[in-house]
C-alpha positions as CSV (number, residue, x, y, z in Angstrom):
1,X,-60.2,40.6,32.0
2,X,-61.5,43.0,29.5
3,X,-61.0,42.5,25.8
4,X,-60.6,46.3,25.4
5,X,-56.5,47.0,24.5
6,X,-56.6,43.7,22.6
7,X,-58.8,45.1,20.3
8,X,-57.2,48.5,20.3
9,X,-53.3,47.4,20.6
10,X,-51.7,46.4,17.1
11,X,-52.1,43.4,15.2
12,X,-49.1,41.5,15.9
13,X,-50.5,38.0,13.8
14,X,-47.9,38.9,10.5
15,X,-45.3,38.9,12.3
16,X,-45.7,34.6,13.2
17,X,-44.7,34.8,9.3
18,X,-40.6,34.1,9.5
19,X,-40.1,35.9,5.6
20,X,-43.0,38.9,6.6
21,X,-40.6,39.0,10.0
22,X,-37.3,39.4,8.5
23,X,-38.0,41.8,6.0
24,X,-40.2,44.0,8.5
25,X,-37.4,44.0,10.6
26,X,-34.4,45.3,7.9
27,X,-36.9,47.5,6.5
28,X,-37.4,49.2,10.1
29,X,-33.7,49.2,10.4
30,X,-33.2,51.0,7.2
31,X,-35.8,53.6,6.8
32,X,-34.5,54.5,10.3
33,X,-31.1,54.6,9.0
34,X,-32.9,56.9,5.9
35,X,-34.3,59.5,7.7
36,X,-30.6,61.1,8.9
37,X,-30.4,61.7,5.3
38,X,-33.7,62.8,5.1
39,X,-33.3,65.2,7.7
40,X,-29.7,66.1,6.8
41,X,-30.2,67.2,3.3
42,X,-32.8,70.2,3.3
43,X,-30.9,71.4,6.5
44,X,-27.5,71.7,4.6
45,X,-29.5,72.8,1.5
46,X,-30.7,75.7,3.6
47,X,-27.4,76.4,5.0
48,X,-26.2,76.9,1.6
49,X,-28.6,78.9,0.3
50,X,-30.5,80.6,3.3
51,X,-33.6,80.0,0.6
52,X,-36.7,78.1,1.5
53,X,-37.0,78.0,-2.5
54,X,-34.1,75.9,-2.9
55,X,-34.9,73.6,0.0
56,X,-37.9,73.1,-2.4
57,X,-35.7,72.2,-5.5
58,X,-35.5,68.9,-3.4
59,X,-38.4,67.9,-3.9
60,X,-38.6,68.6,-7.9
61,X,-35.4,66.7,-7.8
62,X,-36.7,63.6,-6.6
63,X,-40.5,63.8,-8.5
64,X,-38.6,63.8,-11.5
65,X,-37.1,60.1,-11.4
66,X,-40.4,59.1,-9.5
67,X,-42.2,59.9,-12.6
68,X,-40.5,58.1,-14.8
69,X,-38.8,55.3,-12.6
70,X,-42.0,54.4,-10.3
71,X,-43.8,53.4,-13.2
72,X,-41.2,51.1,-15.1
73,X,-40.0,49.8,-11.3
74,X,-43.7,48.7,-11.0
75,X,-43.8,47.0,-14.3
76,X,-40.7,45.6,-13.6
77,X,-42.1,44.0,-9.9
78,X,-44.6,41.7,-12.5
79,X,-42.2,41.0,-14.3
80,X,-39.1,40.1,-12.6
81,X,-38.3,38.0,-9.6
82,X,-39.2,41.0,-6.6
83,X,-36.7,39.6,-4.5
84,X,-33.5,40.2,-6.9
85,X,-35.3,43.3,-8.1
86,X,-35.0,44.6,-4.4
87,X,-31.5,44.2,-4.5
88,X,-30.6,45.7,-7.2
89,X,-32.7,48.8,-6.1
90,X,-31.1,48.8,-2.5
91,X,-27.4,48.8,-3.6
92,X,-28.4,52.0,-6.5
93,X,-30.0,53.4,-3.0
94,X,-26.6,52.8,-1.1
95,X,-24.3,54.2,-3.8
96,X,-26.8,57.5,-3.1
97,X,-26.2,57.6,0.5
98,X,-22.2,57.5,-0.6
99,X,-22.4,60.2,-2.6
100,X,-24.1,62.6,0.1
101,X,-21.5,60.9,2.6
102,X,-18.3,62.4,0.1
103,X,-19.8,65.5,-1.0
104,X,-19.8,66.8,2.9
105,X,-17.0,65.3,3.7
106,X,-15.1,67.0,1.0
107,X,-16.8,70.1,1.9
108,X,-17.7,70.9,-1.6
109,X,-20.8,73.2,-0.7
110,X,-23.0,72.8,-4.1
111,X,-26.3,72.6,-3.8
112,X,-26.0,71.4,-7.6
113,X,-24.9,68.4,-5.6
114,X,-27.2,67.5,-3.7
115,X,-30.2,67.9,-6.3
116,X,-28.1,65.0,-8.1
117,X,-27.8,63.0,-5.7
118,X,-31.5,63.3,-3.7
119,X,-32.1,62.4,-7.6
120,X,-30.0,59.1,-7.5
121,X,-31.8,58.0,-4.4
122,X,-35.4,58.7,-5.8
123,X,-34.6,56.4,-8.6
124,X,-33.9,53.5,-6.8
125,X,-36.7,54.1,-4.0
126,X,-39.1,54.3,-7.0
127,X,-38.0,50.5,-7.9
128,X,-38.0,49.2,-4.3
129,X,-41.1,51.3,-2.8
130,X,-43.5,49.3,-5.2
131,X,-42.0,46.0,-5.1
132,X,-41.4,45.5,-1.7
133,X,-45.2,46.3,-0.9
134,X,-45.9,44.0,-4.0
135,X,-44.3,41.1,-1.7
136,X,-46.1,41.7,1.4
137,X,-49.2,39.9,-0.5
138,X,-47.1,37.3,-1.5
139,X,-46.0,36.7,2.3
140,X,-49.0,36.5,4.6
141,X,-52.7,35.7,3.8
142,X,-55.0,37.7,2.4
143,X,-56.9,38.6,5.6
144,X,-53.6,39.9,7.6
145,X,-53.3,42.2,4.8
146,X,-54.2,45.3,6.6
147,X,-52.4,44.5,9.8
148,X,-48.9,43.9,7.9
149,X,-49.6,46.9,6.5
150,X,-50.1,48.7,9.5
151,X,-46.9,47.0,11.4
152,X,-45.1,48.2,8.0
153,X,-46.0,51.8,8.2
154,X,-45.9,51.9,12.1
155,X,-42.6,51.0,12.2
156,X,-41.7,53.5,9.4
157,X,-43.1,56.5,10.9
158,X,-41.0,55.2,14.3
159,X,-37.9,55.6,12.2
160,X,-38.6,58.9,11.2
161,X,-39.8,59.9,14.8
162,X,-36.3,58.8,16.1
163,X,-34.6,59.5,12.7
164,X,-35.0,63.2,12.9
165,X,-34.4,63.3,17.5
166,X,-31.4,61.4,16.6
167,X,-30.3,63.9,13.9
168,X,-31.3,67.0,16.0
169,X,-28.9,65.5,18.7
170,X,-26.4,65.4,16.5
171,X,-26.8,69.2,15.1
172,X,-27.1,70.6,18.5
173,X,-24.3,68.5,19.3
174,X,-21.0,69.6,16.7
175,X,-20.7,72.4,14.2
176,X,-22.6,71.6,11.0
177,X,-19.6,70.6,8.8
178,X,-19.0,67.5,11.5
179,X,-22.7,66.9,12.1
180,X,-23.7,66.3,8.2
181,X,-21.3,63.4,7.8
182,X,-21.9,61.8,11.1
183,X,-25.2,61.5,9.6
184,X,-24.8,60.9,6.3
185,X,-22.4,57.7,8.0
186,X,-24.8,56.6,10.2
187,X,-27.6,56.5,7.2
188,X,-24.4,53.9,5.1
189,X,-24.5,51.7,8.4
190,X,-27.9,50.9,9.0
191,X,-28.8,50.3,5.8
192,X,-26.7,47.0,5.8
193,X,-29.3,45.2,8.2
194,X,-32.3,46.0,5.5
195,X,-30.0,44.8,2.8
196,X,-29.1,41.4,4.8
197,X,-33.4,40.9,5.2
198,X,-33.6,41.0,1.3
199,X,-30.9,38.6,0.9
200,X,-33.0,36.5,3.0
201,X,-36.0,36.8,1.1
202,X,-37.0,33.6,-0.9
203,X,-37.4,33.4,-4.4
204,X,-40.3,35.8,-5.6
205,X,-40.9,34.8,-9.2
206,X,-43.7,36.3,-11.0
207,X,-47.1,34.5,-10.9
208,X,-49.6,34.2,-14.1
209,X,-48.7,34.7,-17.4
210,X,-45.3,35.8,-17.8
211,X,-45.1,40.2,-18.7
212,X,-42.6,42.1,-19.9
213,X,-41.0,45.1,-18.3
214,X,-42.0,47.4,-21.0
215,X,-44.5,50.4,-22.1
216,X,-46.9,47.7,-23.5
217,X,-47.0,46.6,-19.8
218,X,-47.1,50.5,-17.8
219,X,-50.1,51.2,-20.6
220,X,-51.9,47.5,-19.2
221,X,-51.4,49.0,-15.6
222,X,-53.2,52.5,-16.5
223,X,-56.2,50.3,-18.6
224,X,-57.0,48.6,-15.6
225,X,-56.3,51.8,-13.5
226,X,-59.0,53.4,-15.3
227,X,-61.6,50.9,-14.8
228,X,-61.1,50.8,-10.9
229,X,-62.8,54.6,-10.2
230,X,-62.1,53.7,-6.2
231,X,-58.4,53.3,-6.7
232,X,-58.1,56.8,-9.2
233,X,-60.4,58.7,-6.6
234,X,-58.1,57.1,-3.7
235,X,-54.9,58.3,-5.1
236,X,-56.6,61.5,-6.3
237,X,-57.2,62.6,-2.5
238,X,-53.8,61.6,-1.6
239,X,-52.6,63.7,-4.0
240,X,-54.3,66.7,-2.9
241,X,-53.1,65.7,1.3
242,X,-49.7,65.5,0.2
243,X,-49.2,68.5,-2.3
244,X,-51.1,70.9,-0.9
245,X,-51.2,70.4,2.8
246,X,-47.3,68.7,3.6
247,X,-45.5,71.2,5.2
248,X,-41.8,69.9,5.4
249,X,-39.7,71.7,3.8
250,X,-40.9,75.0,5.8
251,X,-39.8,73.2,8.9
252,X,-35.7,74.2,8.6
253,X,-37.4,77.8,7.8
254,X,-39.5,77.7,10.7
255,X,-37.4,76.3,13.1
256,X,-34.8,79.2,12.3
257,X,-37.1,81.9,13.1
258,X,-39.8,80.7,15.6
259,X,-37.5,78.5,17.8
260,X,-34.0,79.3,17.7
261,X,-32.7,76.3,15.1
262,X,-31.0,73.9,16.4
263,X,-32.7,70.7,18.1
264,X,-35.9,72.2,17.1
265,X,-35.8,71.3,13.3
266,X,-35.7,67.3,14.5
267,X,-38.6,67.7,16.5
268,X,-40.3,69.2,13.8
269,X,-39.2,66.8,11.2
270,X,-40.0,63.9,13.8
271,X,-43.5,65.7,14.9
272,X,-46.1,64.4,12.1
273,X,-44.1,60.7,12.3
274,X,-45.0,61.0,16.5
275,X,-48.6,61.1,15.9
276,X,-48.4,58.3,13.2
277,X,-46.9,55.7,15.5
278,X,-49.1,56.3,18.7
279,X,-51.9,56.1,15.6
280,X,-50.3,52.7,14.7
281,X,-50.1,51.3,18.1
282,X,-53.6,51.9,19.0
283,X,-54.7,51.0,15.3
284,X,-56.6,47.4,16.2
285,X,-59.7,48.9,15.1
286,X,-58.6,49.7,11.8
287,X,-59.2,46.1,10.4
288,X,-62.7,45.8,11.7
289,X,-63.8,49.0,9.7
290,X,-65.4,48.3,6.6
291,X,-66.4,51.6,4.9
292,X,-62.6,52.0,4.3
293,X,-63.3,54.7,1.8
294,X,-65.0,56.9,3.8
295,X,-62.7,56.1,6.8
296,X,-59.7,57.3,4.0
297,X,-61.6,60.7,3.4
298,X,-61.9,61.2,6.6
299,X,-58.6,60.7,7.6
300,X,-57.6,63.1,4.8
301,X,-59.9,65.7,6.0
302,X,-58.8,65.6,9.7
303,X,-54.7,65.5,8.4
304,X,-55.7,69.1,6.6
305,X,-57.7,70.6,9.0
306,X,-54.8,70.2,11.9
307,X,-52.0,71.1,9.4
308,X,-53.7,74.2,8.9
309,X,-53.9,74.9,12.9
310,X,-50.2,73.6,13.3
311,X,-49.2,77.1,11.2
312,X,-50.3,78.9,13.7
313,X,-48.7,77.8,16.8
314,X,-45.7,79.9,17.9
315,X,-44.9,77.4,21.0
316,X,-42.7,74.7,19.6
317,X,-44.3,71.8,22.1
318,X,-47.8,73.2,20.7
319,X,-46.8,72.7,16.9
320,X,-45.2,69.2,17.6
321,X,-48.4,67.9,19.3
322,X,-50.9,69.3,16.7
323,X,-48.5,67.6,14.4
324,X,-49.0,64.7,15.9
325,X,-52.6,64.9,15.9
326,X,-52.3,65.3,12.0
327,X,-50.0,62.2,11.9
328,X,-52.0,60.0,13.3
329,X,-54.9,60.8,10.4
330,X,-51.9,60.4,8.3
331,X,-51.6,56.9,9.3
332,X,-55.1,55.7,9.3
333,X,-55.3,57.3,5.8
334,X,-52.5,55.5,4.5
335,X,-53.3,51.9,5.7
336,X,-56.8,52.2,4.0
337,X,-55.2,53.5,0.9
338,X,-52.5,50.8,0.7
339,X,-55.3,47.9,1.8
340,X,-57.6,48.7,-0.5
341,X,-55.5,48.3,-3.5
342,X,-53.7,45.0,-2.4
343,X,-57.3,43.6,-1.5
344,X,-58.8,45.4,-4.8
345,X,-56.0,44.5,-7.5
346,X,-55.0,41.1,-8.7
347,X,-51.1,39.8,-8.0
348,X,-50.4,40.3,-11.9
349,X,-51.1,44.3,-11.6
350,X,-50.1,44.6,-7.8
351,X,-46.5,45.7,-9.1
352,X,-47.7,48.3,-12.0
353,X,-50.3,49.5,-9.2
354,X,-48.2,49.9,-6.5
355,X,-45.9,51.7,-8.7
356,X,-48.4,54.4,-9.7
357,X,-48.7,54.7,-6.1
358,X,-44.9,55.7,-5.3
359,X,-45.8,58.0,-7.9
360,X,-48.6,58.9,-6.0
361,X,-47.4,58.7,-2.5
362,X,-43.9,59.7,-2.7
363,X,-44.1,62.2,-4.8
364,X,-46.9,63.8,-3.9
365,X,-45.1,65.2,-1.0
366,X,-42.2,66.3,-3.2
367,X,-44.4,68.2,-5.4
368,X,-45.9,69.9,-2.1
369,X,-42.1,70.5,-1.3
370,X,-41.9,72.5,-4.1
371,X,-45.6,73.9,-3.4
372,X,-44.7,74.7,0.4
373,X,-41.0,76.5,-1.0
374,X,-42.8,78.5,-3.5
375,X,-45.7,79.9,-1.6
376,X,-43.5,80.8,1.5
377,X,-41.2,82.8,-0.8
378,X,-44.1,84.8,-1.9
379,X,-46.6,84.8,0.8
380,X,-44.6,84.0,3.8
381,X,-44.0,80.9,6.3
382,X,-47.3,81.1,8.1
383,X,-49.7,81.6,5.0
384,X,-47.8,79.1,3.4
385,X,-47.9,76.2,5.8
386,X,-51.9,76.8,7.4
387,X,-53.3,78.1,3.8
388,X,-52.2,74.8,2.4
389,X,-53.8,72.7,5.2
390,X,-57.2,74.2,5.3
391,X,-56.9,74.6,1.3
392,X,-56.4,70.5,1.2
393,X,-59.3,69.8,3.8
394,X,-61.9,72.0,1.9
395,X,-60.7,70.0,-1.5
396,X,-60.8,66.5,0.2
397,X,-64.3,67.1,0.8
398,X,-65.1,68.4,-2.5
399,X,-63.9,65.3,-4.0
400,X,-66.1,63.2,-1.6
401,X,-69.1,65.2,-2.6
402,X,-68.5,65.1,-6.2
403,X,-67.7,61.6,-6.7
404,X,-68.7,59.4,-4.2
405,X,-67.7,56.2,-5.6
406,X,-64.7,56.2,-2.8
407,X,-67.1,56.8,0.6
408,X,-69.6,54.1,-0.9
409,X,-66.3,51.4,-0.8
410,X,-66.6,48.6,1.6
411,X,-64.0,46.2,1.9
412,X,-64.5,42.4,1.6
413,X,-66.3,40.0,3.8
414,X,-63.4,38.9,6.6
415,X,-62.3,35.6,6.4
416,X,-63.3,33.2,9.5
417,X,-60.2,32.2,10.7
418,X,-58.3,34.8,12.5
419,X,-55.5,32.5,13.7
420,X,-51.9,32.9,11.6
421,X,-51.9,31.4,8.8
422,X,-49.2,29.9,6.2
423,X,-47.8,31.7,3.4
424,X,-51.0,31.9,0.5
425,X,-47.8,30.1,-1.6
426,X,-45.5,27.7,0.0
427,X,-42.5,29.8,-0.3
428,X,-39.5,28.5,1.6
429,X,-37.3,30.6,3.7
430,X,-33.9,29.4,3.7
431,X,-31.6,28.9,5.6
């Protein structure tokens, strides 16, 4: 039989890893149980305020506590044992959750509100984001890398595929004062299988000479930053994918007026994620490439490019599968970015590093929140969401051509042995 699909279909080997496959599975369980808030919030910000502006004011909300909380959660993930630091993180994300759950429940109708609270949340996913990527090292070899990566972000973008259907249901389903806590509940629920997976994590104590949590230690993370031009130029074209070309929070606005509301927002919130797990199921190939920076500017590139074409589509099924196209570059960029600083950076900076990229990667997009808001207020919907996709395309390239330290990157020789492997550290699992 041919070797074909196997060396298209996902790499399933991390997964023989029992701590890898507890923590893959709570974390699939939770961001899935995330995305009804994500979903639900910039809907009933936009019923409040019938302002795409506001909607925006998300997205500044949540960069703020990024900025600051991203990098001392990083410095904390080499400092710390991960595992309780994940914990603590989780329950601050939880209490979140609660407050969006009260406030709609009450029926208190202040946007005021949910700024504070999309702000509560961004603090704690700034301390967990970093440190549960900084574990994944810790869990499975070196070489397996990339496909826990990819199994991690697959599964992600399947929760916000189903995430947003699921919410969409539930709009078109009951009046919007019912529908927002049904999903602000549901969002509480789930959570509680990702927080039993970190329970069950061993003991992830730090490894080298012992660091402190402070500035000393954030200013040790940007020293080495600045001596790794791949990793600065490969978080520089992340930036300009997600702040100029993300298009989210023109989706309520969009669906309103090109599609009649209702279900049509979840498809549109669930359209970019569609593309990213077909992308992840068929990703086999991605762990043979090894020009994995110029794989990364492409993927950029292509992301833009069909961003820009999905503004123009006025048939809902014909923005969702451009979407989709997009999504699937969005994938393949982000498992080259994330690999190539796990691989690149040493375990004693993977924390600090991985929290400049929550910066990075998470809010990015909220800054283009603000970006997408801003322009559509001035400009319009349509300039705002196609201007910004070609605009980010045209940059990515300019970037490559200017500094081509990232598209001359190849990744490491492969190890041999492409069986499972043990834990790089014996780390027991419990009970």
């Amino acid at each position: 039989m041919s070797k074909t699909p196997r060396r298209w279909a996902i790499d399933l080997r991390p997964l023989a890893t029992p701590s890898y496959r507890r923590m893959w599975i709570g974390t699939a369980f939770s961001n899935y149980g995330y995305q009804f808030t994500a979903v639900a919030v910039p809907v009933e910000m936009f019923a409040l305020t019938k302002d795409s502006f506001w909607v925006g004011l998300l997205g500044i909300a949540a960069l703020v506590p990024l900025l600051i909380f991203g990098l001392w959660g990083g410095a904390l993930a080499d400092a710390m044992d991960r595992r309780r630091l994940l914990i603590i993180g989780s329950v601050v994300m939880w209490l979140g959750t609660l407050g969006f759950l009260v406030q709609s429940l009450a029926q208190w109708d202040n946007p005021w509100l949910l700024l504070v609270f999309t702000a509560v949340q961004s603090c704690a996913f700034a301390v967990t984001n970093p440190t549960r990527s900084a574990i994944i090292p810790r869990l499975v070899p070196g070489n397996l890398v990339p496909a826990a990566n990819t199994l991690s972000f697959t599964t992600g973008e399947a929760a916000v595929v189903l995430g947003p259907l699921t919410v969409g249901v539930i709009l078109a389903t009951w009046d919007l004062h019912t529908a927002l806590p049904i999903a602000y509940a549901c969002d509480a629920l789930l959570f509680t299988i990702g927080l039993w997976s970190t329970l069950r994590l061993p003991p992830i104590p730090p490894v080298g000479q012992a660091t402190t949590a402070g500035l000393r230690s954030v200013v040790e993370g940007f020293r080495y930053l600045a001596g790794a031009p791949v990793l600065l130029l490969s978080f520089a074209i992340d930036i300009i994918a997600m702040t100029i070309a993300m298009p989210r929070a023109l989706f309520p606005e969009i669906a309103d007026e090109r599609f009649g509301g209702g279900a049509a927002v979840g498809f549109l919130f669930s359209a970019i994620a569609i593309g990213s797990v077909l992308g992840g199921l068929t990703s086999g190939w991605i762990g043979r490439v090894r020009r994995q920076g110029l794989a990364l500017v492409a993927a950029v590139v292509a992301w833009g490019a069909l961003v820009g074409l999905a503004g123009f589509a006025h048939s809902l099924w014909l923005m969702v599968v451009v979407l989709a196209l997009a999504g699937a570059a969005d994938l393949v960029s982000a498992v080259f970015r994330h690999s190539i600083l796990l691989v690149y950076a040493p375990d004693q900076m993977r924390g600090r590093l991985q929290g400049v990229m929550t910066v990075v990667v998470a809010g990015g997009p909220r800054l283009g929140d603000l970006r997408a808001g801003g322009t559509a207020a001035l400009w319009g919907v349509g300039a705002a969401f196609s201007g910004g996709g070609f605009a980010a395309a045209g940059l990515a390239i300019a970037l490559a051509l200017v500094f081509p330290a990232l598209t001359r990157y190849r990744s490491p020789d492969p190890e041999p042995d492409p069986r499972p492997a043990p834990a790089p550290e014996p780390i027991s699992s419990g009970p």
